[in-house]
Every structure is written in C-alpha cells, then in structure tokens.
N, C-alpha and C positions, 0 to 999 in steps of 0.2 A: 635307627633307620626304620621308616613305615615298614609295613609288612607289605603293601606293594612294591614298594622299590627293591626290597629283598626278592620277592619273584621275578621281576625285571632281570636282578644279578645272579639268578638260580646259572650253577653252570661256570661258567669263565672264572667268577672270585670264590668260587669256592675250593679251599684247601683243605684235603680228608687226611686223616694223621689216625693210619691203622694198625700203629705199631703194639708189639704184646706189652703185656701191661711191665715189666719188669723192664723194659728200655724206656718205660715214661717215668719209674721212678716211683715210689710210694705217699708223695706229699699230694697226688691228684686227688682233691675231695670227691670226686665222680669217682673213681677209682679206688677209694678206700671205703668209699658205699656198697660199692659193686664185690666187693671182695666179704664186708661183712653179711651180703645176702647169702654168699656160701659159705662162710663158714658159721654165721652164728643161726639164718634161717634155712639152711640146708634147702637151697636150689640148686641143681646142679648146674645149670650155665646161667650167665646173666649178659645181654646184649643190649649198647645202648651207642646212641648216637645224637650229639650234640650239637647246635649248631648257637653260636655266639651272635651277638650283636654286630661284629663286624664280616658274617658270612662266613667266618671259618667251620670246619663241622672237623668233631674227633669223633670217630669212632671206637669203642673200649669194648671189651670182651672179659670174663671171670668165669674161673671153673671149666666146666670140660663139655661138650658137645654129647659124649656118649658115655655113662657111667661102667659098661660094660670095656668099653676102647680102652678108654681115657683120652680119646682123640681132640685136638684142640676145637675149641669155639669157633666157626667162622665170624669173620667179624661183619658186622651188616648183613647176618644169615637169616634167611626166611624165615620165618613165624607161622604159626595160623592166628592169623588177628582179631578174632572173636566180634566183640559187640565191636572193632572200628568201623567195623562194614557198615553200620547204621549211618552214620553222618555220609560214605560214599550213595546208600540208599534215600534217602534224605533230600542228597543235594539231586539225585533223579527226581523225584517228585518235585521240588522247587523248581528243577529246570521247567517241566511242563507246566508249571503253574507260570512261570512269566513269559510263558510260551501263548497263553492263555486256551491250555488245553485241561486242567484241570482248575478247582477252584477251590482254594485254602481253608476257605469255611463252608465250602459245598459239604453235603453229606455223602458218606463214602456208598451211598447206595445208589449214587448217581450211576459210578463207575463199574460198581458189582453188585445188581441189580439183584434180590433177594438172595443173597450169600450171607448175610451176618445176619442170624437169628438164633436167643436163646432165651432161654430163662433172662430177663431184666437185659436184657443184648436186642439192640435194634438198628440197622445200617443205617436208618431213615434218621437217628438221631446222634451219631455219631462222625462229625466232621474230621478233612483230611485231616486239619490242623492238631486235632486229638489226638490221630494216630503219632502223629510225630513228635509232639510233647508229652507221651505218654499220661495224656491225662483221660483216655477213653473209659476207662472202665474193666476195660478187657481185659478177664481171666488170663494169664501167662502159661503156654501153651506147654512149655519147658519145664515146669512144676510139674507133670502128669506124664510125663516120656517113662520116669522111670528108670532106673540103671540099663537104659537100650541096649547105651555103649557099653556097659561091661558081657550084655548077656549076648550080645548082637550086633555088636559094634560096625559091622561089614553092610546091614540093613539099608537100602534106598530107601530115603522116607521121603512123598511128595507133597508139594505144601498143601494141598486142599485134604491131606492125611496130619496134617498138622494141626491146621487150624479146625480140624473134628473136634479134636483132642481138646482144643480149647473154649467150641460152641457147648460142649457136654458138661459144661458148668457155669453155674451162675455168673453175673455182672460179680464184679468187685466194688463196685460205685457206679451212680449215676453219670454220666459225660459232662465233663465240666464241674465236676463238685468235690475232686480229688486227685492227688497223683502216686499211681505208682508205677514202678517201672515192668512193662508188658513184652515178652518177644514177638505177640500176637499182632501187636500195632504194626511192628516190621514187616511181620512176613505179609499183612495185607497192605501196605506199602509197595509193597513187591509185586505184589497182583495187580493194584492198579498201575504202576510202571507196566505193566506187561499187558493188561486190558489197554491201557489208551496209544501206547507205543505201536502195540501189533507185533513185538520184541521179546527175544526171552531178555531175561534181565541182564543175566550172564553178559550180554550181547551188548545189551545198553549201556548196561555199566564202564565197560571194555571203549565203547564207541566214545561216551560223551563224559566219563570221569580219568577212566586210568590215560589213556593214550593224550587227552590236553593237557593233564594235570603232568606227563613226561614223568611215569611211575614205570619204570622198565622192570621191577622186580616184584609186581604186584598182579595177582590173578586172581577170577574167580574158578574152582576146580569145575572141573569138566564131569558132569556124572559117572558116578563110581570110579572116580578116580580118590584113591584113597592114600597114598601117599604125597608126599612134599618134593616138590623140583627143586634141582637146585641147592647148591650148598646150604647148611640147615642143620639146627643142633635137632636133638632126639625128646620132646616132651615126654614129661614123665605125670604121673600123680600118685597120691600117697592113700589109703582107702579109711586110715584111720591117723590119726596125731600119732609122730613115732614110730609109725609102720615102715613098711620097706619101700621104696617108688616101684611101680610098675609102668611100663616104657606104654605110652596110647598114641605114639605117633602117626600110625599108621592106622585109619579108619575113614566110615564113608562120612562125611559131613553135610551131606543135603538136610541132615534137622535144624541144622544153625542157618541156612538159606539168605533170606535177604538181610537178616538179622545177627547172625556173624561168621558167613562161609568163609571167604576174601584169607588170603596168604598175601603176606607182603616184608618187608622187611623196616627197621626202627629208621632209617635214612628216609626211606619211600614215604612212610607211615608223615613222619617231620615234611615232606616236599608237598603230601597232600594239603596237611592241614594250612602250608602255608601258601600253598593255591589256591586254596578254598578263601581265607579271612584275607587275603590281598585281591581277590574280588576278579579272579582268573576264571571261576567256575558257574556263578552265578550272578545277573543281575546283582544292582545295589537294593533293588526294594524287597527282593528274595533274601540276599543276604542280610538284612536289616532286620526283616520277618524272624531269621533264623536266630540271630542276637537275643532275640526277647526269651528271657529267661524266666522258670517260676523254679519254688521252693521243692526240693526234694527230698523222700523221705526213704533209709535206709541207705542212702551213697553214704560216702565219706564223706568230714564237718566240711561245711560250707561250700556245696554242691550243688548248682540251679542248673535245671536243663531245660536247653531251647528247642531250637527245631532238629532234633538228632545230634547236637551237641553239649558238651556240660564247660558252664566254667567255672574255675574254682580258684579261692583268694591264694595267693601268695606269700610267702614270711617278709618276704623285701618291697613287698606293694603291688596293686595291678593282677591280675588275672592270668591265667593259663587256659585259652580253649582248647580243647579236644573230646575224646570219646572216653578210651580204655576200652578192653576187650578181658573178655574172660573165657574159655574155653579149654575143656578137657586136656591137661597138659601145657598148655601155653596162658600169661596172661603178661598183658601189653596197658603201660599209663606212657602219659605224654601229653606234651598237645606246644601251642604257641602263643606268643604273647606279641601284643600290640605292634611292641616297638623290632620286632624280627627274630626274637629269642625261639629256640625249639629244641626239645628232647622229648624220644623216646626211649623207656624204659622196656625192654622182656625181657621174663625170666621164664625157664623150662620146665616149673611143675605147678601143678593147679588141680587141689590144691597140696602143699607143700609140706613137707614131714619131718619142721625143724621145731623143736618141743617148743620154742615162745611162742609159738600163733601168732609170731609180731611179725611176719615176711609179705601179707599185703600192703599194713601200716608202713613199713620200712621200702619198700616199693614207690609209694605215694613220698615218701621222705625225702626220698633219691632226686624224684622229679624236680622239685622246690630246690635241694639242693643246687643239682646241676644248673638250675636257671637262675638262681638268687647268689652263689657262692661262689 
C-alpha cells in the first residue's frame, strides 16, 4: 500500500495489540529483540510500535519504566525524541519555502541579517538549503555546552546563547564542500521559522505540523518545563561503560531547542513520518527537495541525509526514512518505508551501561528487523 493511501486509512483500519509481552508469546521477532536490549544491552525499558503493511500497528514494551519501581513500561509512553524534531523543523522551513516566503538556496542572511559571523562563518554564504542537509560548515554548538546537564541541568539556555557557543569557533568547511552533522543548522532553522513566521516556533510547530499531522501525544515543552506529561518510562544514562544508571529525566531542555526539544511517543513519531512521505504536510516540489539525499559521514553504514531526514538501506530491499533522536536519557530510530511499513524504536538510557557497546548497533537492528521480518 502507498504511503498515501496508508494516511488516507490512518484511524478506522488501524488495529493497536497492546498486550504485555508474555500473552503475545515469545516466538515475536520484535519481541525477542526487545527483550535482548534488556537483558544483554542493559536498557532498562524499550518501547516500540509497529505498524505493518496492511495498517495493523502492535505495540510491545520490555523491561520496566522505573528501575527504582520496577513499575511497568507504558506502552506508547512518551519519550523525549531528541534530533526527530529536525525533520518536524525542517518540514517548517519547507512549508514557507513553497509558501514562497523563504527561498531554498537564498542566503540565510537574507532572513538574519548580520547574525552569522565568525572565523571562516558568513551568512551571506551559507544557504537555507545548507542548513538543512547539514552541509553548512557550521561548528556544532552542542560539542561546547559541556556536561551543563550534569552540573546544571535545571539551566534556561536561549538560542541566541546557543548559537554564541557555536559563532566562538571556527568554520568546520567551507559551505557546500562537506558534510557533517551540525545542531547549529537547526537552531538557526528555528530563527528563521520564527524571523519570517512573526511565531515562536513552539507555536508554529503546534499550528502547522503536530495538530495536521493528528499527533495527540506530541508537544513541544513549555519553557522550564522540565519534566514529561503523561504516562512515560523514566530515562536513565550511564556516565561511564559498566557504571551505575543515573535517572536525567527530569531537566530543562531548551538546549536541544529546534534541534531536538519535541516529546512524543513511538506510535506518534510512526503517524508523523507517515504524514510527512504521503505528502499530508508538505507540497510535492518540497517534498521532492527533501528526498534528495547526499553521503554522510559518522551516522551508521549506509546513511544519506536530505533535507532533515535520513534514509537508510534495508536487509529485505528498499529504504527506511526517518530522523532518530539521541538525547540525555532517551534515544529513538525508526522511520517508514515507501510501500506503508513503520516502526519506532525507544529505549531509556543514552548512553547505556551494558558492557557490549552493542545497544545503539542492536537498536538500528531492531528497526530492519521489525520491518524486514
């Protein structure tokens, strides 16, 4: 089934099967994934939500919500969804470009008129389209924070305190001559959504992604709002391989901003991206724009990223779009493929304290699984 006609049938044919893992039986290959993140990569919950070819969606749950409790997993429980937020940011920007309020290969100094200036950093040469295939140049502002969160985790950081952080170092490449991946692209993504809108973003986001795309369990936090609404397992992270988890659920998130503030859940996360690639959210010349992928370096094998999204090869054929998110305590893969297939994966620590170091790889594993198996 296309991925528009799956949005079409969002709703009425969809059957959710939220049963605990022990009345589904142990023969579920999703489920016997989910069950080896906990025991052999030591996450303590893992939350995932599938949705098949013919619109069925299951959702599965492993391990425990609160290591302290041992309270159960909600199932389709809220996350913080780190870098998904890019592609919701992303498809803001796209919208006003086929709005024709902003312009793709315009320079971003059109819109923030003497803001971007540093060592080898020039707005006047740096287009929107850059910021959003991460091939701008621009220092990564989240490399210089520094352990905030452990020392100061409660801190309001505002984004023109952000993107300081990132003007007070050199280019990383010339614009157009390289790629790596920047949080700095986003958060001035977010400035111009918020420069040409007249909008906080918050707002925009809310207006013209979560409420069309019918994401009821997806917000962007309210400042200094530092915990999670909402049924929600408890993020943990590990400070050393083998060390103890320590619980980071609760903190201020305004550094992740347009870049990866956004809470939502693995169902939600699966309805966006299958709003988005069935052609719900944006123009087809935008969405077309957003398809075009280049080469990236340091993701995982076989990883090209377009305009705020990545797609990535399959073991069974075919592709998977989406984001992935990474953030203090939570981190989230998934995405959707052509013919209506979708899963999200999250697990509760980030990063994780199970002695293989194999629990991002085996995360990435899951995904293919669930969609190929």
């Amino acid at each position: 089934m296309p991925v528009a006609a799956v949005v079409a049938a969002l709703g009425a044919a969809t059957v959710v099967c939220s049963l605990p893992a022990q009345a589904r039986g142990r023969g579920d290959v999703v489920q016997q994934g989910m069950d080896n993140l906990v025991d052999r990569d030591g996450y303590p919950a893992v939350l995932s939500s599938v949705r098949d070819r013919g619109g069925r969606v299951h959702d599965y749950t492993a391990g425990v919500a609160d290591l302290k409790s041992r309270a159960k997993v909600p199932a389709d429980g809220r996350v913080r969804a780190g870098s998904n937020t890019k592609p919701f940011t992303a498809v803001l920007v796209l919208q006003l470009v086929g709005e024709g309020r902003v312009g793709l290969d315009a320079p971003i100094e059109k819109y923030l008129p003497g803001l971007v200036r540093g060592e080898g950093i020039d707005g006047r040469k740096i287009t929107v389209r850059q910021l959003l295939q991460q091939t701008s140049g621009l220092p990564n502002y989240t490399a210089y924070i520094g352990d905030h969160y452990e020392k100061d985790r409660h801190t309001y950081l505002q984004p023109r305190e952000l993107l300081d952080l990132a003007l007070a170092h050199k280019a990383r490449f010339a614009p157009g001559t390289g790629w790596e991946y920047s949080n700095t692209n986003y958060l001035l993504a977010g400035l111009i959504v918020e420069k040409v809108s007249g909008r906080p973003l918050s707002k925009e986001m809310t207006r013209r992604v979560i409420r069309p795309a019918g994401l009821r369990h997806t917000y962007f936090p309210d400042v200094g709002e530092e915990g999670i609404r909402g049924a929600h397992p408890q993020g943990y992270r590990a400070t050393k391989q083998d060390g103890p988890l320590e619980d980071i659920t609760v903190m201020e998130p305004s550094w992740a901003w347009a870049a990866g503030q956004l809470v939502s859940t693995p169902s939600d996360l699966n309805r966006f991206f299958t709003a988005l690639f069935g052609g719900k959210l944006l123009k087809r010349e935008q969405l077309v724009e957003m398809r075009k992928t280049v080469r990236t370096t340091g993701m995982w094998p076989g990883a090209r990223y377009g305009l705020g999204v990545v797609s990535t090869p399959l073991s069974c054929g075919g592709l998977v779009w989406g984001h992935g998110g990474d953030i203090a305590g939570y981190e989230t893969r998934g995405g959707v493929t052509d013919d209506g297939r979708a899963v999200t994966v999250a697990v509760t620590a980030n990063p994780p304290s199970g002695p293989r170091g194999q629990g991002p790889a085996d995360v990435l594993s899951l995904v293919d699984t669930a969609l190929c198996k």
